[in-house]
Every structure is written in C-alpha cells, then in structure tokens.
OpenMM code with the backbone's topology and positions (N, CA, C; nanometers):
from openmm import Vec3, app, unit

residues = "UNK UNK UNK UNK UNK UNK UNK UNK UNK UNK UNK UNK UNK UNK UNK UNK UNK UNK UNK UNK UNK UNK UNK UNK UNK UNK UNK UNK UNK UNK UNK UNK UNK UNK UNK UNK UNK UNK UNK UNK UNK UNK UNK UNK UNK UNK UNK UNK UNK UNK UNK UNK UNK UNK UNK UNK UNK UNK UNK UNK UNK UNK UNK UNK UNK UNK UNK UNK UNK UNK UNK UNK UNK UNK UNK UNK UNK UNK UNK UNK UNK UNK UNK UNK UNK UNK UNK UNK UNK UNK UNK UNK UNK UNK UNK UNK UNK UNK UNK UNK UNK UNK UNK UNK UNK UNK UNK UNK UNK UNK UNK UNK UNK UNK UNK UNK".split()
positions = [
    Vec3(5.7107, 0.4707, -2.3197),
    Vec3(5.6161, 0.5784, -2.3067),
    Vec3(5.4825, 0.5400, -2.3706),
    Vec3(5.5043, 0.4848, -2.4979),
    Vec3(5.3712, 0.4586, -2.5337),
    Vec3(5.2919, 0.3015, -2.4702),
    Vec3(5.3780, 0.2791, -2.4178),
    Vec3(5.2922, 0.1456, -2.3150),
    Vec3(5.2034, 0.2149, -2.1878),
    Vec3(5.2955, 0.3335, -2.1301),
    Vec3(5.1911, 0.3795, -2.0296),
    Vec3(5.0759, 0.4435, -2.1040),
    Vec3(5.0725, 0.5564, -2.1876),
    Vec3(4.9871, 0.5955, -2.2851),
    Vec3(4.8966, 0.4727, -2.3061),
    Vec3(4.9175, 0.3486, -2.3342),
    Vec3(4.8344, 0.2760, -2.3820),
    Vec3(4.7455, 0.2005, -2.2800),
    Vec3(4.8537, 0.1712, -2.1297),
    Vec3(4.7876, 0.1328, -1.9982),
    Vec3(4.7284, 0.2108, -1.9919),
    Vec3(4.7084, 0.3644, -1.9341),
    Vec3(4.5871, 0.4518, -1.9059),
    Vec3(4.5089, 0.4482, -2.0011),
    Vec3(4.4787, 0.4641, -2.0894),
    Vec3(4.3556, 0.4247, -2.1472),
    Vec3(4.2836, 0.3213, -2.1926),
    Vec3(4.3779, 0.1962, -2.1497),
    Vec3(4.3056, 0.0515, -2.1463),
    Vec3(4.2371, 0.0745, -1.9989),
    Vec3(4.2699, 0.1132, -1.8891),
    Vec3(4.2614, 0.1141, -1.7666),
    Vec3(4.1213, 0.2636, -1.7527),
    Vec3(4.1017, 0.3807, -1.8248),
    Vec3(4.0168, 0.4314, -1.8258),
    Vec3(3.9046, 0.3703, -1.9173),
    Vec3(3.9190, 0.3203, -2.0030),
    Vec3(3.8153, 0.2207, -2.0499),
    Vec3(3.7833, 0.0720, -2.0245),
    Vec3(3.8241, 0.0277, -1.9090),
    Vec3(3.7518, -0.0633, -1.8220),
    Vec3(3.7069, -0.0062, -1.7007),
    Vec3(3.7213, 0.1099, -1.6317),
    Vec3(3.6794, 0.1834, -1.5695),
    Vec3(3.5646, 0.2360, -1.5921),
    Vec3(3.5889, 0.2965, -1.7110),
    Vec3(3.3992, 0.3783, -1.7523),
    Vec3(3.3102, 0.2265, -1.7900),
    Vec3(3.3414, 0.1471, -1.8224),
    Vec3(3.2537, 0.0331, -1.8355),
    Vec3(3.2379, -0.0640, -1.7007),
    Vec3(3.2972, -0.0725, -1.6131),
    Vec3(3.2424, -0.1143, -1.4634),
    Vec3(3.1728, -0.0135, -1.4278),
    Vec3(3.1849, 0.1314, -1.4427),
    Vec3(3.0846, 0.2016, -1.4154),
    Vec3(2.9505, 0.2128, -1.4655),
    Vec3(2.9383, 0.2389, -1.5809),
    Vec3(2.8157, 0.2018, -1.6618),
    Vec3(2.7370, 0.0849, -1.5987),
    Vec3(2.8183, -0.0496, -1.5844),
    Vec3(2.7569, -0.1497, -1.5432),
    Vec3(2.6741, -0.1610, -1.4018),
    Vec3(2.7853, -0.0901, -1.3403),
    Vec3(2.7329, -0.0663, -1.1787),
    Vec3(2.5985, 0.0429, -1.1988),
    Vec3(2.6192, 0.1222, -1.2739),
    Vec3(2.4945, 0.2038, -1.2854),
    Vec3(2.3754, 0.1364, -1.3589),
    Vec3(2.3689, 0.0655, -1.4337),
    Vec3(2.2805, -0.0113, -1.4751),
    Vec3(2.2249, -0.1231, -1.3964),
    Vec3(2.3076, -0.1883, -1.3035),
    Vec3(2.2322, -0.2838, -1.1760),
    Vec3(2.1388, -0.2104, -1.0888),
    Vec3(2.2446, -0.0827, -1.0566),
    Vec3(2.1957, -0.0107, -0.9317),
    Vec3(2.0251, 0.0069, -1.0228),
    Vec3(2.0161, 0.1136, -1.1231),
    Vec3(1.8679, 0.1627, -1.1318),
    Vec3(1.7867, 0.0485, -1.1390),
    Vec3(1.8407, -0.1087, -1.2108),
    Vec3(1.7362, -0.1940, -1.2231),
    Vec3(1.6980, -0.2248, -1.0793),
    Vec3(1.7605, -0.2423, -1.0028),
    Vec3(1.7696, -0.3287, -0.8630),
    Vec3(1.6778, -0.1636, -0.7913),
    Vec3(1.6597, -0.0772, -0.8166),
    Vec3(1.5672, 0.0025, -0.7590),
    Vec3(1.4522, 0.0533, -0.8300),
    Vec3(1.4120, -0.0092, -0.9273),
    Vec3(1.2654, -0.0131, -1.0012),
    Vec3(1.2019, -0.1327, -0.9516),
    Vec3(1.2912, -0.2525, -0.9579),
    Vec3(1.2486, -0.3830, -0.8895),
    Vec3(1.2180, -0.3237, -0.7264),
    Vec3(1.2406, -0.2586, -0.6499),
    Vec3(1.2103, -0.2333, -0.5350),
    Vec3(1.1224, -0.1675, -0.4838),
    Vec3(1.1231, -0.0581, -0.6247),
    Vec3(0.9704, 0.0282, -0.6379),
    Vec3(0.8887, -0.0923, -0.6781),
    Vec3(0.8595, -0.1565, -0.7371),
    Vec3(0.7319, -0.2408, -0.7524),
    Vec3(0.7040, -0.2910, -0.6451),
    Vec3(0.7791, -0.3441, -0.5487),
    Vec3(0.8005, -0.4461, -0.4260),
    Vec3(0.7054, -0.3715, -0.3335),
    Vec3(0.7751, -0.2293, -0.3346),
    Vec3(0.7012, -0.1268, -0.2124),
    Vec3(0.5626, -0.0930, -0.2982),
    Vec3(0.5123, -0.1020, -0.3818),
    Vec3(0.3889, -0.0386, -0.4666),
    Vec3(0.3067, -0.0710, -0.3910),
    Vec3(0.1917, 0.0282, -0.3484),
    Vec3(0.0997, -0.0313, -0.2695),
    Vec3(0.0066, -0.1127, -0.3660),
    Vec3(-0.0885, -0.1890, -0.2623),
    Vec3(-0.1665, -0.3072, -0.3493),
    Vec3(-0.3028, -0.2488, -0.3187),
    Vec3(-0.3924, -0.2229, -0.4131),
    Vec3(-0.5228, -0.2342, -0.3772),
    Vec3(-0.6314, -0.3910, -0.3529),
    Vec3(-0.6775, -0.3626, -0.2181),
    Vec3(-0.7405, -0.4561, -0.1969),
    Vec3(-0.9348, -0.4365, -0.1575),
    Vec3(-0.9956, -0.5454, -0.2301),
    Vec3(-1.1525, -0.4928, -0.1954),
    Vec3(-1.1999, -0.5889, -0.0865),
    Vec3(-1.3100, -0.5437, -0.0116),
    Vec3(-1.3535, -0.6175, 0.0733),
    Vec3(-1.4792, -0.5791, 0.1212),
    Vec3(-1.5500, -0.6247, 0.1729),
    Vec3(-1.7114, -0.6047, 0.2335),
    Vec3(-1.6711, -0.5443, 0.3820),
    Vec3(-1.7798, -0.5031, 0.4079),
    Vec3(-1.8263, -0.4603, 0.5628),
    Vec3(-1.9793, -0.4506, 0.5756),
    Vec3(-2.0289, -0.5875, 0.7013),
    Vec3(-2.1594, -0.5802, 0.7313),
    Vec3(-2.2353, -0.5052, 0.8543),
    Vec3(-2.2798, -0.4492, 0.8796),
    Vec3(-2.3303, -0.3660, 0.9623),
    Vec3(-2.3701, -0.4445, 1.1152),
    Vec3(-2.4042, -0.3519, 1.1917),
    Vec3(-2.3944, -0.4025, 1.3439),
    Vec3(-2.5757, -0.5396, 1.3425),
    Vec3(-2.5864, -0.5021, 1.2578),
    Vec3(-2.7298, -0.6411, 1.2626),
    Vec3(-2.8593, -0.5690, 1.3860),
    Vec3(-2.8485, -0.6119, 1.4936),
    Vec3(-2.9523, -0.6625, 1.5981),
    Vec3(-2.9169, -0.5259, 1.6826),
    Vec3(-2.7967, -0.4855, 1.7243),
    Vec3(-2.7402, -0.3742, 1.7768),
    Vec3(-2.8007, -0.2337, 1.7270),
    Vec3(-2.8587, -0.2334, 1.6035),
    Vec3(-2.9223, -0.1000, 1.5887),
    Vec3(-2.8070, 0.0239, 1.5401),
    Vec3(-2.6617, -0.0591, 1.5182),
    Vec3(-2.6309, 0.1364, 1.4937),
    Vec3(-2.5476, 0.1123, 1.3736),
    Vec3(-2.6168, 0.2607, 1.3392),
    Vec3(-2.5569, 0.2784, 1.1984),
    Vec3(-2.3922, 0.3169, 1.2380),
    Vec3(-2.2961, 0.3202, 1.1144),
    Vec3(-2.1013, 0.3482, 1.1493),
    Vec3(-2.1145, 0.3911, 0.9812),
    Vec3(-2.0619, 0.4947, 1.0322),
    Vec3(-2.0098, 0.6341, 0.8802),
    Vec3(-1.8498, 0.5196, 0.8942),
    Vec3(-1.7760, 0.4685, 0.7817),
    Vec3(-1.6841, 0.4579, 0.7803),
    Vec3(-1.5900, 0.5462, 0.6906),
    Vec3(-1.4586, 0.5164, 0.7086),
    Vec3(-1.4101, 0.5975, 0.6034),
    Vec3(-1.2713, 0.5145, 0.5620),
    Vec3(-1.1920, 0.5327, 0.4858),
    Vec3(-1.0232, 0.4825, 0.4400),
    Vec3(-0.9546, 0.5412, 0.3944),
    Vec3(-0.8372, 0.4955, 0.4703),
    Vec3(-0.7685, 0.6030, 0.4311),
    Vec3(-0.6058, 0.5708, 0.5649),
    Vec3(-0.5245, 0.6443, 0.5001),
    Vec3(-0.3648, 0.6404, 0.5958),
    Vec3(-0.3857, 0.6634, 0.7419),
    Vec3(-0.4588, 0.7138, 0.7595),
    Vec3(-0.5060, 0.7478, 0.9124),
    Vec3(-0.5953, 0.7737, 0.8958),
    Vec3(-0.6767, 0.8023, 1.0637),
    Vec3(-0.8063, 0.8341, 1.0494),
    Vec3(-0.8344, 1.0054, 1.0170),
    Vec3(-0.9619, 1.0395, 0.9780),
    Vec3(-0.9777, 1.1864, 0.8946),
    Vec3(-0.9286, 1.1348, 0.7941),
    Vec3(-0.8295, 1.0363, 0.7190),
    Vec3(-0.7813, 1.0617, 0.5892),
    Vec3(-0.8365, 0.9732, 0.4878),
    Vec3(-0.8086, 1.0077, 0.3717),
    Vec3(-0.8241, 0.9272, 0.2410),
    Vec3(-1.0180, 0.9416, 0.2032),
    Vec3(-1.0556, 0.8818, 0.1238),
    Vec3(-1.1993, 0.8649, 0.1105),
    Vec3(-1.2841, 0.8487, 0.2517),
    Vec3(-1.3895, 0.9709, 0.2855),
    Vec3(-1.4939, 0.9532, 0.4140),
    Vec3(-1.6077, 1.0012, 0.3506),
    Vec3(-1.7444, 0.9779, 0.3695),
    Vec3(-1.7780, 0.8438, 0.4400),
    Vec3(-1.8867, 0.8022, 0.3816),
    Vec3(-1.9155, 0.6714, 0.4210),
    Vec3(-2.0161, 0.5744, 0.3784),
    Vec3(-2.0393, 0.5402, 0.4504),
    Vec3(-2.2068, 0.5589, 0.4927),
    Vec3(-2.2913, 0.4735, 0.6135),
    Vec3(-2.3180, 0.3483, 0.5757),
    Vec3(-2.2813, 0.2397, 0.6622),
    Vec3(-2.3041, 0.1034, 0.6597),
    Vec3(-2.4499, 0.1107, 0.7937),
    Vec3(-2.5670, 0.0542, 0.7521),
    Vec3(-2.6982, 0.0587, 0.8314),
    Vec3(-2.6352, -0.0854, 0.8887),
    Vec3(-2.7383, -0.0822, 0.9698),
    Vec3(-2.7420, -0.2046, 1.0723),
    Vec3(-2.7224, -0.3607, 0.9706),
    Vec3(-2.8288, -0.3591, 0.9258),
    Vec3(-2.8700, -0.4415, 0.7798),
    Vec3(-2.8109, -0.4653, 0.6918),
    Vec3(-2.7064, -0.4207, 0.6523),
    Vec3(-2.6810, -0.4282, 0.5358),
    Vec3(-2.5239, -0.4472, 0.5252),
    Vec3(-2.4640, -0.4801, 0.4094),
    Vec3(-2.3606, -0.5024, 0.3748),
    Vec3(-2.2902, -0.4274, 0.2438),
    Vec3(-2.1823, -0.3507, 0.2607),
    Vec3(-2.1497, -0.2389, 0.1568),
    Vec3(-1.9758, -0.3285, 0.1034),
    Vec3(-1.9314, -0.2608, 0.0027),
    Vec3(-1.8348, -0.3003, -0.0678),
    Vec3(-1.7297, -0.2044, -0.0307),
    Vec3(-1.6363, -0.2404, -0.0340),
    Vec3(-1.5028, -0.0673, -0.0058),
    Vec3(-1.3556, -0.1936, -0.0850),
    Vec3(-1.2924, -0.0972, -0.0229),
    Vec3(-1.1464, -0.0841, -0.1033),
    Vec3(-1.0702, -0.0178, -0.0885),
    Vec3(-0.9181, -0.0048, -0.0099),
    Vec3(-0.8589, 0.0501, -0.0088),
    Vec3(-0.7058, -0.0097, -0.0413),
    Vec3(-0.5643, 0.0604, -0.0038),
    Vec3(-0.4806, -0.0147, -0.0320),
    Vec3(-0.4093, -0.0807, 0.0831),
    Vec3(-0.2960, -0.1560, 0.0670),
    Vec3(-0.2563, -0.2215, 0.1834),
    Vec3(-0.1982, -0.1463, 0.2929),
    Vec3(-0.1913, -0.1613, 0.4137),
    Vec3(-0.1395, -0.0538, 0.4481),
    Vec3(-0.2714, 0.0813, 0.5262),
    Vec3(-0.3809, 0.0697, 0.4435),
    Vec3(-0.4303, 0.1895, 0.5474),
    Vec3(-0.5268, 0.1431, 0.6391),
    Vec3(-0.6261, 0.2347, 0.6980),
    Vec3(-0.7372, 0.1597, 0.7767),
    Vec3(-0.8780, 0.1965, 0.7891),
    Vec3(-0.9463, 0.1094, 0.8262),
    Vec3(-1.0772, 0.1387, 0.7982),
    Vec3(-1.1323, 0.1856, 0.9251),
    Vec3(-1.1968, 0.3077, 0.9055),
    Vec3(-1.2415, 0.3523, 1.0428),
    Vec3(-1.3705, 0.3862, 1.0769),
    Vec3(-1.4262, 0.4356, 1.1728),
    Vec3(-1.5113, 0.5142, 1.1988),
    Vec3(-1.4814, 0.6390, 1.2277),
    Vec3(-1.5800, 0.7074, 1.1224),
    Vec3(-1.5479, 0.8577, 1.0866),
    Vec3(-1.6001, 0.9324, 1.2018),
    Vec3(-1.7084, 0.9044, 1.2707),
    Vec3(-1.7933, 0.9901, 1.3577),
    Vec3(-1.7040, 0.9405, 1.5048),
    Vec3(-1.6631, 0.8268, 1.5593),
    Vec3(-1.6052, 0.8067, 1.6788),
    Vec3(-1.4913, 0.7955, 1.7144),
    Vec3(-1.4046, 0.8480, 1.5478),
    Vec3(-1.2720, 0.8539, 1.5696),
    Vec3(-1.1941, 0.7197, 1.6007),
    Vec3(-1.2336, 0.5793, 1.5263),
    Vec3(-1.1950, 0.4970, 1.6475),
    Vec3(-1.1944, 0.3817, 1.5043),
    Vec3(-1.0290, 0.2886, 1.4826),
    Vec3(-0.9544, 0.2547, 1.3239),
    Vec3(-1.0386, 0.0757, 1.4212),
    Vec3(-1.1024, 0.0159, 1.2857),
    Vec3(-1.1878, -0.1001, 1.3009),
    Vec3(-1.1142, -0.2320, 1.2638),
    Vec3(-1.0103, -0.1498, 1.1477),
    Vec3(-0.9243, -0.2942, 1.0909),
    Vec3(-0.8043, -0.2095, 1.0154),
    Vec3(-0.6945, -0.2664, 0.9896),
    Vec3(-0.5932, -0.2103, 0.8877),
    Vec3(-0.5963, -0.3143, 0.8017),
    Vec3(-0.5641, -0.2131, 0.7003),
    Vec3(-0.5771, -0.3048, 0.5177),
    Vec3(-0.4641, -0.4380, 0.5377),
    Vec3(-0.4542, -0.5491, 0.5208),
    Vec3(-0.3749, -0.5965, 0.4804),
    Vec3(-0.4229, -0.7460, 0.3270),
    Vec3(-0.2877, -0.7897, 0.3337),
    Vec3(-0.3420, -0.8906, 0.1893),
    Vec3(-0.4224, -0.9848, 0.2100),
    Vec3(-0.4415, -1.0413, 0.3290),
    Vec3(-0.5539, -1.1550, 0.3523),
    Vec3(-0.6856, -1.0778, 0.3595),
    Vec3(-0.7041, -0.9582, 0.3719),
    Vec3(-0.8653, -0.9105, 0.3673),
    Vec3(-0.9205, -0.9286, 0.2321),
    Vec3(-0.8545, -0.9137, 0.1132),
    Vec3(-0.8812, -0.9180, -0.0497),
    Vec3(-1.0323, -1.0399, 0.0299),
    Vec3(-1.1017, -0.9761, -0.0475),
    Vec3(-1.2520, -1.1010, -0.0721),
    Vec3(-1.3282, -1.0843, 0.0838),
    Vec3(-1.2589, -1.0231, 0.1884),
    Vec3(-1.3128, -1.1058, 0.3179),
    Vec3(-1.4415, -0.9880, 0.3452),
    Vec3(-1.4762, -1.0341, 0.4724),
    Vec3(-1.6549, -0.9176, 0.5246),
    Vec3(-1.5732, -0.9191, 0.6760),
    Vec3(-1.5824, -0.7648, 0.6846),
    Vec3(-1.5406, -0.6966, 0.8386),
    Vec3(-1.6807, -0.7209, 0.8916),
    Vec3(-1.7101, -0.7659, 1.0262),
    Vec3(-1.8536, -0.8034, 1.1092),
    Vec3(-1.8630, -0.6820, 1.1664),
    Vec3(-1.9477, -0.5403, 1.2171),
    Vec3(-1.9233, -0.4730, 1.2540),
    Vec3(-1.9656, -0.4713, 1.3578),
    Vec3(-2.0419, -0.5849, 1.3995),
    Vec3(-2.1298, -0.6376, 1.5065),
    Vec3(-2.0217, -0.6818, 1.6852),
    Vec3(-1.9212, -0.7299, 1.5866),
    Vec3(-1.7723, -0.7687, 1.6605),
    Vec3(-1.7391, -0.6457, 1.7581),
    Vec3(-1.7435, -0.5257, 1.6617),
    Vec3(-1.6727, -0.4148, 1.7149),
    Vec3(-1.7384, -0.3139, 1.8242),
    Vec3(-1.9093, -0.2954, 1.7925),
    Vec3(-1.9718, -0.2380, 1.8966),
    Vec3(-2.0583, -0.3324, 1.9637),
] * unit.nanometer
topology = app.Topology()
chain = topology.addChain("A")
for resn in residues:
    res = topology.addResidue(resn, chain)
    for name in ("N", "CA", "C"):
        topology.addAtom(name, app.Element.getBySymbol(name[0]), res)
C-alpha cells in the first residue's frame, strides 16, 4: 500500500514538473515570435514628379485613407517619410498606393516621376 501511495506521488510530481516545463517553452517560444512579427520601422525619401509639374499629397499608412496623411511632395523637391514594414505609401488626393513598405526601402528615394 505504501508503494502505491508513494508511486502516485512520485508520478504527480513528475507530472506537475513536465508541465511547468512545457509551460515555460511554450510562453518563451511565443515572445520569441512576437518579436519576429514586430513591425519594423523603416525611413526613406520621396522625390517629386521633376519636369511633369505635379504636386502628390502623400500619405502612410495600412491602407489607403489610413495612418499619417498628408505631405505635399512639389515637383522639385525631395521629402523624408517613414513608415513600418508592411504598409503603403500613397496618394492621398487620387486614391492610388505608389509603393508598399518593405526592408530593402530603409535608405532608398521613391522617383515619383516613374509613377505619373
């Protein structure tokens, strides 16, 4: 009698400790996954249409209408932005997405000259 007495509770205390353990992988192995998915902020230029004459309200953001709107980029000139990976850069006034964020834009210049 006292051997089973002593099996069940050798056997409930390797039990609660594979559990513990399993619970301790599981949350690490899903903080490591939250970082993985974290969005990244990335900065980048955008130069204006040049010779073409037209000014573009842009904006960023998850879709278009969303996130930070707007900043006129003139023909001339060249402005700074930033958003995270993942959203897109649009034109606010024509409704119409110019580039989506990704990690190779970090540092780069959108031509806007390309687009109209």
């Amino acid at each position: 009698m006292k051997r089973i007495i002593y099996f069940s509770a050798a056997a409930l205390f390797i039990g609660a400790t594979l559990m513990s353990l399993s619970y301790d992988f599981n949350s690490n192995s899903s903080s490591d996954s939250n970082k993985e998915t974290a969005k990244r902020r990335i900065s980048f230029k955008i130069r204006g249409t040049g010779s073409k004459g037209i000014s573009v309200k842009i904006g960023v953001g998850s879709k278009v209408g969303s996130g930070s709107c707007c900043s006129t980029v003139s023909p001339n000139t060249t402005s700074s932005f930033s958003g995270e990976i993942g959203d897109v850069v649009y034109d606010s006034e024509r409704k119409r997405v110019i580039s989506k964020i990704y990690d190779g834009l970090e540092g780069q210049t959108i031509e806007l000259k390309e687009y109209y």
